[in-house]
C-alpha distance (Angstrom), angle and dihedral (degrees) to the residues before:
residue distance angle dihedral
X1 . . .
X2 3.77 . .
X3 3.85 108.7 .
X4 3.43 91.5 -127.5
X5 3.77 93.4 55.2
X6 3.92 90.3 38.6
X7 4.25 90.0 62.3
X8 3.81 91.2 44.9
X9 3.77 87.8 52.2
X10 3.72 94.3 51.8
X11 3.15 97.6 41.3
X12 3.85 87.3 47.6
X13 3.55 89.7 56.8
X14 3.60 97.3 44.6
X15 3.46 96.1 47.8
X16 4.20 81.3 56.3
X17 3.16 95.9 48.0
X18 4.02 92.5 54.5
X19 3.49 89.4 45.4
X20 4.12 95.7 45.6
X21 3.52 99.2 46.2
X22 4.20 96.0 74.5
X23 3.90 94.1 27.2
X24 3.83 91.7 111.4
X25 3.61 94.6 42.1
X26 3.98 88.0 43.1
X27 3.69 97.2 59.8
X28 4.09 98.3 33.1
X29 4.11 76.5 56.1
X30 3.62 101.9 49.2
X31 3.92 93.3 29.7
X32 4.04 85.4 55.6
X33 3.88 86.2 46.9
X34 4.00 105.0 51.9
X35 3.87 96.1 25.2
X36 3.85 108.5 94.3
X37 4.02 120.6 -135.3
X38 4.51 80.5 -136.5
X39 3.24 140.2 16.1
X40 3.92 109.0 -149.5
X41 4.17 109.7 -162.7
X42 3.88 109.3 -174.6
X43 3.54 121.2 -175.6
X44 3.42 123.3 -167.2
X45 3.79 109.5 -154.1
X46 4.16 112.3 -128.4
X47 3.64 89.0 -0.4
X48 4.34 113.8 164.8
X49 3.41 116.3 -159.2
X50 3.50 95.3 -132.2
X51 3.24 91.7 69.4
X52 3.75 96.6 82.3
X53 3.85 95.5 61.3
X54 4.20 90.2 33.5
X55 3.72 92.0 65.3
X56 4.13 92.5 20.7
X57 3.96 92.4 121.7
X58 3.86 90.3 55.6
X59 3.70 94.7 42.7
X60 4.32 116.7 110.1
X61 3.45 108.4 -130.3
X62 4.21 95.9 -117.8
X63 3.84 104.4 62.5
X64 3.54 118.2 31.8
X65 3.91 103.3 5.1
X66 4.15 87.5 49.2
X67 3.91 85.7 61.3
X68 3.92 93.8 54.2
X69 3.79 97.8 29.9
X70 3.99 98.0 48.8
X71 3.73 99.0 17.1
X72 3.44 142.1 77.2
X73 4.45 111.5 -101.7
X74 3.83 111.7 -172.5
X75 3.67 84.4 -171.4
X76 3.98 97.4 -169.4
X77 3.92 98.5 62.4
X78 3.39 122.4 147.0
X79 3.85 152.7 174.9
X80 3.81 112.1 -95.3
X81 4.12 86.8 -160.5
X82 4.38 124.6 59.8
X83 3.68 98.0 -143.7
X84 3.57 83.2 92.0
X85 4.24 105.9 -172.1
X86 3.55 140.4 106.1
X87 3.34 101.3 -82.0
X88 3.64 110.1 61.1
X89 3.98 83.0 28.0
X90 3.62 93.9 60.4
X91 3.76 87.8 46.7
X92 3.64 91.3 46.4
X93 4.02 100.3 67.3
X94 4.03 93.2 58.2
X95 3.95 111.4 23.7
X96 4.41 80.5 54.3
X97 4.08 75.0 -139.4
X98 3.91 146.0 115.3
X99 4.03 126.2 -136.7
X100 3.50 90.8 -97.4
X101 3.35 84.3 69.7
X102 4.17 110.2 23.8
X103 3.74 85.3 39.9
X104 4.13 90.7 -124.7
X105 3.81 102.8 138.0
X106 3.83 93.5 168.4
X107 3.51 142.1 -61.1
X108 3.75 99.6 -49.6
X109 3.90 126.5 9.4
X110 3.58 132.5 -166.0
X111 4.23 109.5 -117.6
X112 3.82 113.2 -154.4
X113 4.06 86.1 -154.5
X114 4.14 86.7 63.9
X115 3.59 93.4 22.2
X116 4.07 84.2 -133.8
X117 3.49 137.2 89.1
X118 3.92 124.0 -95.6
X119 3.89 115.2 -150.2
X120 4.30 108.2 -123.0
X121 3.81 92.1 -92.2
X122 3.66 106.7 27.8
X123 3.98 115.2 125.6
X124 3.05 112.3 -135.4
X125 4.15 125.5 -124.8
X126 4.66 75.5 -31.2
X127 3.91 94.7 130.0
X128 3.57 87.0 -137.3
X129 3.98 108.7 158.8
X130 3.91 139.5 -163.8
X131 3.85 121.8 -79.6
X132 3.79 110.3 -151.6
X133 3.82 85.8 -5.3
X134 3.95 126.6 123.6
X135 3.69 117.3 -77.5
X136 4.11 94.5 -98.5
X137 3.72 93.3 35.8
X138 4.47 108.4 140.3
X139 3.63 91.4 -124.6
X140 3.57 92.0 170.1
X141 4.01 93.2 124.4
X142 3.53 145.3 134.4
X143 3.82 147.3 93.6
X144 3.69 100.9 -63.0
X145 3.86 100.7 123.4
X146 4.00 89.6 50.1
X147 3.83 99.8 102.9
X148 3.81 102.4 -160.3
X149 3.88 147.4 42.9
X150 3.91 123.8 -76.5
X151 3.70 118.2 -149.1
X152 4.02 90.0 -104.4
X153 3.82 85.6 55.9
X154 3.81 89.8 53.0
X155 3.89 98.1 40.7
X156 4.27 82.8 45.2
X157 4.07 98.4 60.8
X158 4.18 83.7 29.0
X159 3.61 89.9 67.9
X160 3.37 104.7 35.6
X161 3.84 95.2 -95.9
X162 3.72 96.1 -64.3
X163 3.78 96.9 108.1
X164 3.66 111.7 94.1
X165 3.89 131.3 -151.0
X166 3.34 128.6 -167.3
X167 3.71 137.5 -173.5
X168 3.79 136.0 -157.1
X169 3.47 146.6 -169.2
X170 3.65 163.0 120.7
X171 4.34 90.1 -114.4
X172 3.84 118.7 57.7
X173 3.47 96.5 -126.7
X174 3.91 98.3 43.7
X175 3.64 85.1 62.9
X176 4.11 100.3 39.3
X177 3.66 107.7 40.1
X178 4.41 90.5 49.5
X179 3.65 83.1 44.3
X180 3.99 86.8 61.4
X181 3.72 125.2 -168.2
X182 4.01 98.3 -51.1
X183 3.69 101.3 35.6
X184 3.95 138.4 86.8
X185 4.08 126.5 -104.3
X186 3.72 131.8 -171.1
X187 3.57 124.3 171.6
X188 4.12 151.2 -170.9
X189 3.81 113.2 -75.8
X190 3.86 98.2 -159.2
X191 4.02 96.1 -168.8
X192 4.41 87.8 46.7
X193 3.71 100.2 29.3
X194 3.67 84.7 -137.4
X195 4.00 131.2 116.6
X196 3.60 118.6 -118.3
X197 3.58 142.5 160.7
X198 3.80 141.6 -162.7
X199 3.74 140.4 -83.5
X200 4.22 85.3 -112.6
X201 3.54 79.6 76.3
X202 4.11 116.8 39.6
X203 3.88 124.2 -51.6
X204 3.58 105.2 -120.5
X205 3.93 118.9 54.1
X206 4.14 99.7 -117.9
X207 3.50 119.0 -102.7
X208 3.95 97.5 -102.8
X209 3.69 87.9 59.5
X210 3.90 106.5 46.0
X211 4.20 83.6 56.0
X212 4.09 83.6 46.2
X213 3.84 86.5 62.3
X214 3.51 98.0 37.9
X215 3.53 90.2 68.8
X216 3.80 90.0 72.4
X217 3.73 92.6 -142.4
X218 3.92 103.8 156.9
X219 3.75 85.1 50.9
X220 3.67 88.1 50.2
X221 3.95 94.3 48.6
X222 4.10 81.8 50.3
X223 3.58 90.1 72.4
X224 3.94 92.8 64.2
X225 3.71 126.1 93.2
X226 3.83 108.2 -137.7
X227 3.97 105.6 -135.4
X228 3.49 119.8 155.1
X229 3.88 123.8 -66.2
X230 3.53 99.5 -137.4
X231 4.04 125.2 24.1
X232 3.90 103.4 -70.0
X233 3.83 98.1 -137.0
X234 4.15 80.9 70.4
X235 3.77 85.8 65.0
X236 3.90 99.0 86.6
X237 3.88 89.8 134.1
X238 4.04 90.6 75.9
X239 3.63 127.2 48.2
X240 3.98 127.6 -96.9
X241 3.73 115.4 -56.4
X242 4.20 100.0 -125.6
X243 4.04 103.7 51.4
X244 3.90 130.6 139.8
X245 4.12 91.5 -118.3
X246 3.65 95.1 80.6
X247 3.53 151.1 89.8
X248 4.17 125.6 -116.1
X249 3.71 124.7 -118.0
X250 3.88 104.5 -161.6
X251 4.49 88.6 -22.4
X252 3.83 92.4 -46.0
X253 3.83 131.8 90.2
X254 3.78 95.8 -174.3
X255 3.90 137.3 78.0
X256 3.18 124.6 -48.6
X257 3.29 115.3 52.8
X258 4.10 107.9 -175.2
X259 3.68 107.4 -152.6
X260 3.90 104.7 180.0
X261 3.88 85.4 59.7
X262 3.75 97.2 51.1
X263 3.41 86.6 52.8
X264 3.57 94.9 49.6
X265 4.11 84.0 52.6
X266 3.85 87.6 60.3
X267 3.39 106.0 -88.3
X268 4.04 120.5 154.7
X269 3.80 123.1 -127.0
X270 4.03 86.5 -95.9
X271 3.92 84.3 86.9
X272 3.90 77.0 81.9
X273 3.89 94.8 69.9
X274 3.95 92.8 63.3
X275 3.87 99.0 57.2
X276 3.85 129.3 63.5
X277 4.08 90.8 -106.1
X278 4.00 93.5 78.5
X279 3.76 87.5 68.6
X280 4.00 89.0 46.9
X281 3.92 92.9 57.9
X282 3.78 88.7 39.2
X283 4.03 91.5 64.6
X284 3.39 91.2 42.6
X285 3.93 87.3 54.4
X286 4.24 89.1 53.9
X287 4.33 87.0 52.3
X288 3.78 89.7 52.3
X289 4.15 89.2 42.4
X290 3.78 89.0 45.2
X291 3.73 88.9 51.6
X292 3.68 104.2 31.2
X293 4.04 88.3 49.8
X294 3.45 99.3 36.4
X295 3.97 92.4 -126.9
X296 3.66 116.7 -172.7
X297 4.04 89.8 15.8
X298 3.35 99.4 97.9
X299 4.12 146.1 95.3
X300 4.40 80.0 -102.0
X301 3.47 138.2 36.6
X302 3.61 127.0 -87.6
X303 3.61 130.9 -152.5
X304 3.96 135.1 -146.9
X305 3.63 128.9 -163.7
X306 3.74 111.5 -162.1
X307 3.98 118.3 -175.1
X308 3.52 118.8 -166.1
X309 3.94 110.7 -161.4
X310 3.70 99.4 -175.8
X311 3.62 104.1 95.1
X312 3.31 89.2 43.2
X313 3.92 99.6 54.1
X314 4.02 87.3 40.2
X315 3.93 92.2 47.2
X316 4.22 89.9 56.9
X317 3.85 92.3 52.6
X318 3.68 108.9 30.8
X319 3.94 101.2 20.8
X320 3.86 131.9 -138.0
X321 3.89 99.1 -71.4
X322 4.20 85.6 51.7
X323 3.97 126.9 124.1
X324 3.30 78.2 -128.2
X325 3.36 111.3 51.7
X326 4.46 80.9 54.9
X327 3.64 95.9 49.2
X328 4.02 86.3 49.6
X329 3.93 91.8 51.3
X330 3.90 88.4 44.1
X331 3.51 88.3 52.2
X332 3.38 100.4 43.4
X333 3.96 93.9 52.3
X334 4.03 87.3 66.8
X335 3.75 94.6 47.2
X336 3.99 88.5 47.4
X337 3.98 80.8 47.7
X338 3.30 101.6 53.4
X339 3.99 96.3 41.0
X340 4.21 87.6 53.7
X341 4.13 83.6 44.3
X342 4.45 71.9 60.0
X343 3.56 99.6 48.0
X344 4.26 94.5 47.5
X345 3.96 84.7 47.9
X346 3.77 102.0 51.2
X347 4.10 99.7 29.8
X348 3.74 110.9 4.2
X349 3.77 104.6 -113.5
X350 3.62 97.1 -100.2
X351 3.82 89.7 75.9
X352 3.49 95.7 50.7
X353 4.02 123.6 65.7
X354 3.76 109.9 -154.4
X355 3.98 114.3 -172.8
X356 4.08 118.0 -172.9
X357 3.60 130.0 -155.3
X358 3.68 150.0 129.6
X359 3.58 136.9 -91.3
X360 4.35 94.3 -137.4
X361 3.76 125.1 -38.7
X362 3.40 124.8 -109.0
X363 4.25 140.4 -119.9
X364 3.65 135.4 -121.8
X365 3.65 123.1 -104.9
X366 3.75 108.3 -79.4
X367 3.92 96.2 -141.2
X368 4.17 89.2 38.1
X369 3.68 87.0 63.4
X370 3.55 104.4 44.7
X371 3.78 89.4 57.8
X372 3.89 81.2 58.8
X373 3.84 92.3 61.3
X374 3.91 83.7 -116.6
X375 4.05 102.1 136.7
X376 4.22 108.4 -121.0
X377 4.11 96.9 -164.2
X378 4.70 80.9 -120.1
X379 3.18 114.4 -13.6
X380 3.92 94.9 -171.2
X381 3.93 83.8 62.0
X382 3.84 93.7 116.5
X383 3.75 97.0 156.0
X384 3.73 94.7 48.0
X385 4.28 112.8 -157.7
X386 3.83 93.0 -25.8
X387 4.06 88.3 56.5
X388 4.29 123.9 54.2
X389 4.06 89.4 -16.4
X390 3.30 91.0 59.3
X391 3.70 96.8 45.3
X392 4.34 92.9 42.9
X393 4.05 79.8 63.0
X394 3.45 94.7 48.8
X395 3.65 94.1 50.8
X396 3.77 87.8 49.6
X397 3.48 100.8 50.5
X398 3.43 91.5 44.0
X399 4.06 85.2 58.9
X400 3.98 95.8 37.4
X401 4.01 88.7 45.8
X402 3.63 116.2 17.3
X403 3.81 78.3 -120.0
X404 3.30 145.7 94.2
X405 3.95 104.7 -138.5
X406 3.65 99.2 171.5
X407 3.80 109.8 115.0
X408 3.93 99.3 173.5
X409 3.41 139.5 -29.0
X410 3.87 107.1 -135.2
X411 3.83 125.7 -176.8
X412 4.20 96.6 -36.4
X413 4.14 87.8 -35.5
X414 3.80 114.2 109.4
X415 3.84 106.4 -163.5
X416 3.65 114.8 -148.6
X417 3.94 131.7 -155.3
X418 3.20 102.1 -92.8
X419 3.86 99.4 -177.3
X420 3.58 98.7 41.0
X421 3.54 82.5 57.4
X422 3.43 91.7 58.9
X423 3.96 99.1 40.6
X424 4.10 81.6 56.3
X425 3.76 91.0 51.2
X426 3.99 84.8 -119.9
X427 3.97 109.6 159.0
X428 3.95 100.2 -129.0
X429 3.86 98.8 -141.9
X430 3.75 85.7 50.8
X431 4.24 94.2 54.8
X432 4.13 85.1 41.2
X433 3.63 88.5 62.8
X434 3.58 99.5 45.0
X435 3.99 92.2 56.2
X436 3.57 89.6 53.1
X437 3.92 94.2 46.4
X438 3.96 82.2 58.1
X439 3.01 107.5 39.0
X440 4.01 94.9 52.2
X441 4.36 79.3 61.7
X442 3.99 95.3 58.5
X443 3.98 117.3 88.5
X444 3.54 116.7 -95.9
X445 3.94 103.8 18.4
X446 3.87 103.9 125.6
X447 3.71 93.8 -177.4
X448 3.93 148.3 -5.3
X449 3.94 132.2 -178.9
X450 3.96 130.6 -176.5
X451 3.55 122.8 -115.5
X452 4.04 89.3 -116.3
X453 4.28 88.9 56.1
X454 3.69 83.5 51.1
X455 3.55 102.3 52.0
X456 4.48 92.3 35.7
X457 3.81 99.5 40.6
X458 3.84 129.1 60.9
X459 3.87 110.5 -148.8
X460 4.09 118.1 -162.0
X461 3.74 101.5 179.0
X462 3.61 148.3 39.8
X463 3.46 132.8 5.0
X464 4.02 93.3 -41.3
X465 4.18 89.7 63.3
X466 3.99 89.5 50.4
X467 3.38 99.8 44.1
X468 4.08 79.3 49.4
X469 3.86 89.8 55.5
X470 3.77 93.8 51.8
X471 4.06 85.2 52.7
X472 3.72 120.5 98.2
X473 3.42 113.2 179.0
X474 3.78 98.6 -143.7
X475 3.70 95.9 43.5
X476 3.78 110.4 32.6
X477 3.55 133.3 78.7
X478 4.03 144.2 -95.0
X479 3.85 96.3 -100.5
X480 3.61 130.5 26.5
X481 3.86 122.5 -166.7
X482 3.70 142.2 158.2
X483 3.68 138.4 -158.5
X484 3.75 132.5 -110.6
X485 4.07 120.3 -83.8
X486 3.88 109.3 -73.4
X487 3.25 100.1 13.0
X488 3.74 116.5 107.3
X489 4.10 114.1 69.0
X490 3.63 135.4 101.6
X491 3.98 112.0 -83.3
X492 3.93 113.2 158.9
X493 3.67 86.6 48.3
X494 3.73 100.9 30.2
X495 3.43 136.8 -116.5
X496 3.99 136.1 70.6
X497 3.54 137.7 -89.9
X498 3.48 136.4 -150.9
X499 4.25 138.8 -153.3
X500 4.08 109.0 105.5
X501 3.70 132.3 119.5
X502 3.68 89.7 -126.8
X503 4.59 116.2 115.2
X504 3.70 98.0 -101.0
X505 3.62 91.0 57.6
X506 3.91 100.4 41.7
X507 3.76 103.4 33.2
X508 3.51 108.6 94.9
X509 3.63 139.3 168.6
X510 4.18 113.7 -93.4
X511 4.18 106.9 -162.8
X512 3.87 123.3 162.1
X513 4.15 120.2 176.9
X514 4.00 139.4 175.9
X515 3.47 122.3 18.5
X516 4.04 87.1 95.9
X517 3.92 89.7 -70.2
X518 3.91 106.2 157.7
X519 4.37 123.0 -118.8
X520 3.69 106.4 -98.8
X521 3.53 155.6 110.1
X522 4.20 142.1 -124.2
X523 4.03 131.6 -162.9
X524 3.29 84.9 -160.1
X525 3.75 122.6 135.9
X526 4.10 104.7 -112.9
X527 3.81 128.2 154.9
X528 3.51 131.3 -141.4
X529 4.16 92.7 -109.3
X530 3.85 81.9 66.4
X531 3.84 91.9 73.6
X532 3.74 93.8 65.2
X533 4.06 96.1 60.9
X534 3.81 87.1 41.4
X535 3.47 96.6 55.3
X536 3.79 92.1 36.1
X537 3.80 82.8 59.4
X538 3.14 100.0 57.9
X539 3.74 94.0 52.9
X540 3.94 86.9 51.2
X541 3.97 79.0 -126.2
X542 4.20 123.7 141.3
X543 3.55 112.1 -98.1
X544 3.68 124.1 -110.2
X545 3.77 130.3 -73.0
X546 3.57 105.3 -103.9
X547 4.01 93.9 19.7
X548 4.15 115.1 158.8
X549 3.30 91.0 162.0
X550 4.46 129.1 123.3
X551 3.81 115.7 -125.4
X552 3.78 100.5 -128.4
X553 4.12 89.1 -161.7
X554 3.24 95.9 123.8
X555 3.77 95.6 63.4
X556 3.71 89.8 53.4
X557 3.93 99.5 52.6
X558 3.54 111.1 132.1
X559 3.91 106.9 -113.9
């Protein structure tokens, strides 16, 4: 050997055997150091961003404020898919996918096989049943239709099944599709007050959680009267309290709201879900899981999914610009406070990665807006697609046909008749396009594409590429259109709705904290499947099945 090439060897191998000596010790070190003990996902059902700087001079400075202040905001996050509610978005934030891929479309979907729809976590013909549920409760539940991994899945087989995930909530599926395909779920039982799960999961509710509900503590929040937290003339970022946009709470849509009477009157313990105290006795549900489970204690990490429903529940009958909706956020800030207050206490928040965002945003009142000048596409449009849309393409199929070939509209899917098509000799593609031809003349359809554009054309912005990621092309429909901004909420009844491709419902806030991640903030466009590879970073863990999703690490290096 040269002598030249004889030093660089040795020095090649020295320089190796330097550097391989503490390579074990190396990554056990820095694995030990950037790994958090618990990851802590909190979504807050119909939560805008704006709401963090609307109600900013009301905020504490431990719940809301800590988020922004110490964490990391990527304040333009977004929904990649336009079937914007909380069951693709729950699945969103840990498969890192859309329902073209996970197979979500919504909360319910119409099934040609059953010609019916199935709600999101419904299992089908499974003779699952209710744990810690009422005798005839449908416990046939659990994340069956979600086609791919969740990070919790992942992190499960990655560790050898010791990592544990569990997912709460006051909705079924905000609880079972976080909770994945591995993981535990218990949920709200509005007619018991209790939380239960299903026999998908275990049949006996664990110990921790039969004393949870023994404490009674929805009942006990039932004997409140929800007034306002703070005087209400301090409110001037919301409208007036009495207005004709809203919905009633037992006949009134204005402060106070007395609780112990409507119960008196007969009402059920799922008078809870419509006030700011359901999220209360949800986050004191994730202490007693964190304790009673021993999350984040272990040799791996753990993960909990809390979903709080509130805003969500408030948004539909009172609206964004509500009294409500700010005592709720005001509210919710101290809960959020005193539930990080937890997390320093028991781990120290640099063991513990907490990430924040919402499930889908949520619309101004139709009818509220129109009395602004601001146009609403039809506000009387109660029904949405499944209401006078539906019925104009009835009539015109019925006239183009001598048939009615609309089996069911579902979500924004209109499912033709496929084999009547075929007994009239009617070429499919060619029926698909006529739909969408009228539809695109009736008031208040923004939108439509055919099945056939769907599956031929990729579409990378606007509404046309969400409406594409809420597309799967075994599951969805013939047709899919969507209606014109600011048009879709409840108006003769009050209220607001939800489900479009348009910003207000996809923009959502994007917050991670602890785990060392630096204070700061990014414009940058992100998505809500981007969480899941983050997180999934952190825990040096694979990433999910059907994950599209960007790792946003790099924004969140400690500096």
């Amino acid at each position: 050997m040269k002598p030249a090439l004889r030093l660089l060897a040795c020095l090649t191998l020295a320089t190796a055997g330097i550097a391989m000596a503490p390579i074990s010790s190396l990554t056990q070190e820095r694995a030990a150091h950037v790994t958090p003990d618990l990851v802590v996902g909190i979504t807050i059902d119909q939560m805008r961003p704006d709401y963090f700087f609307r109600y900013w001079n009301h905020l504490g400075e431990g719940g809301l404020k800590r988020l922004v202040n110490e964490g990391f905001f990527f304040r333009n996050g977004h929904f990649r898919h336009g079937q914007t509610s909380t069951g693709p978005g729950h699945a969103a934030q840990l498969t890192g996918t859309t329902p073209a891929i996970h197979g979500l479309l919504g909360n319910s979907w119409y099934v040609r096989e059953l010609d019916r729809s199935i709600n999101v976590i419904e299992a089908v013909g499974s003779g699952f049943r209710g744990v810690g549920s009422r005798p005839d409760y449908d416990g046939e539940k659990g994340p069956v239709n979600m086609l791919t991994t969740t990070v919790g899945d992942e992190l499960y087989l990655h560790t050898g099944h010791r990592s544990r995930t569990i997912g709460l909530s006051r909705k079924d599926r905000g609880a079972i599709l976080p909770a994945g395909h591995t993981g535990q779920a218990y949920w709200f039982e509005g007619s018991t007050g209790n939380f239960i799960t299903s026999t998908f999961y275990r049949d006996e509710l664990p110990d921790w959680l039969q004393a949870f509900n023994a404490r009674n503590l929805a009942q006990e929040y039932l004997t409140q009267v929800w007034e306002p937290l703070h005087p209400i003339d301090g409110y001037v970022e919301s409208r007036e309290d009495e207005n004709p946009y809203e919905g009633r709470t037992g006949g009134s849509t204005a402060f106070p709201f007395d609780l112990p009477a409507l119960m008196a009157d007969g009402a059920s313990p799922s008078l809870l879900n419509t006030t700011p105290f359901s999220d209360q006795l949800l986050l004191e549900l994730a202490k007693g899981a964190i304790e009673g489970e021993g999350l984040g204690r272990g040799p791996v990490p753990d993960i909990l999914s809390l979903a709080l429903s509130a805003t969500d529940a408030i948004g539909h009958r009172f609206g964004p610009a509500s009294k409500q909706m700010q005592d709720h956020i005001l509210r919710l800030d101290g809960y959020l406070a005193d539930f990080f207050s937890y997390l320093d206490r028991e781990f120290g928040m640099e063991r513990v990665l907490v990430f924040l965002t919402a499930d889908h945003g949520g619309a101004y009142i139709p009818h509220y807006l129109r009395d602004q000048g601001i146009p609403t596409g039809h506000p009387d449009n109660e029904t949405g697609i499944s209401g006078e849309i539906a019925g104009a393409i009835r009539g015109f199929l019925q006239d183009r046909y001598g048939r009615d070939l609309l089996l069911a509209v579902s979500n924004q899917n209109l499912f033709l008749d496929l084999p009547a098509m075929d007994a009239l000799g009617l070429d499919p593609d060619g029926v698909r396009v006529e739909v969408k031809r009228f539809a695109l003349t009736l008031d208040a359809v923004g939108g439509a594409m055919t099945a056939q554009t769907l599956t031929r054309t990729e579409f990378t912005l606007g509404p046309r590429a969400a409406m594409q990621h809420s597309w799967h092309q075994k599951r969805s429909g013939d047709v899919v259109i969507w209606l014109e901004p600011q048009t879709q909420g409840g108006t003769g009844t009050g209220g607001t709705g939800h489900g479009t491709p348009w910003a207000y419902d996809r923009h959502v806030p994007i917050l991670f904290m602890g785990a060392g991640i630096p204070a700061g903030e990014s414009m940058e466009l992100v998505h809500v499947s981007d969480i899941a590879p983050t997180v999934a970073n952190f825990l040096n863990s694979p990433l999910p099945s059907g994950n599209i999703g960007r790792p946003l690490n790099d924004f969140l290096r400690p500096r």
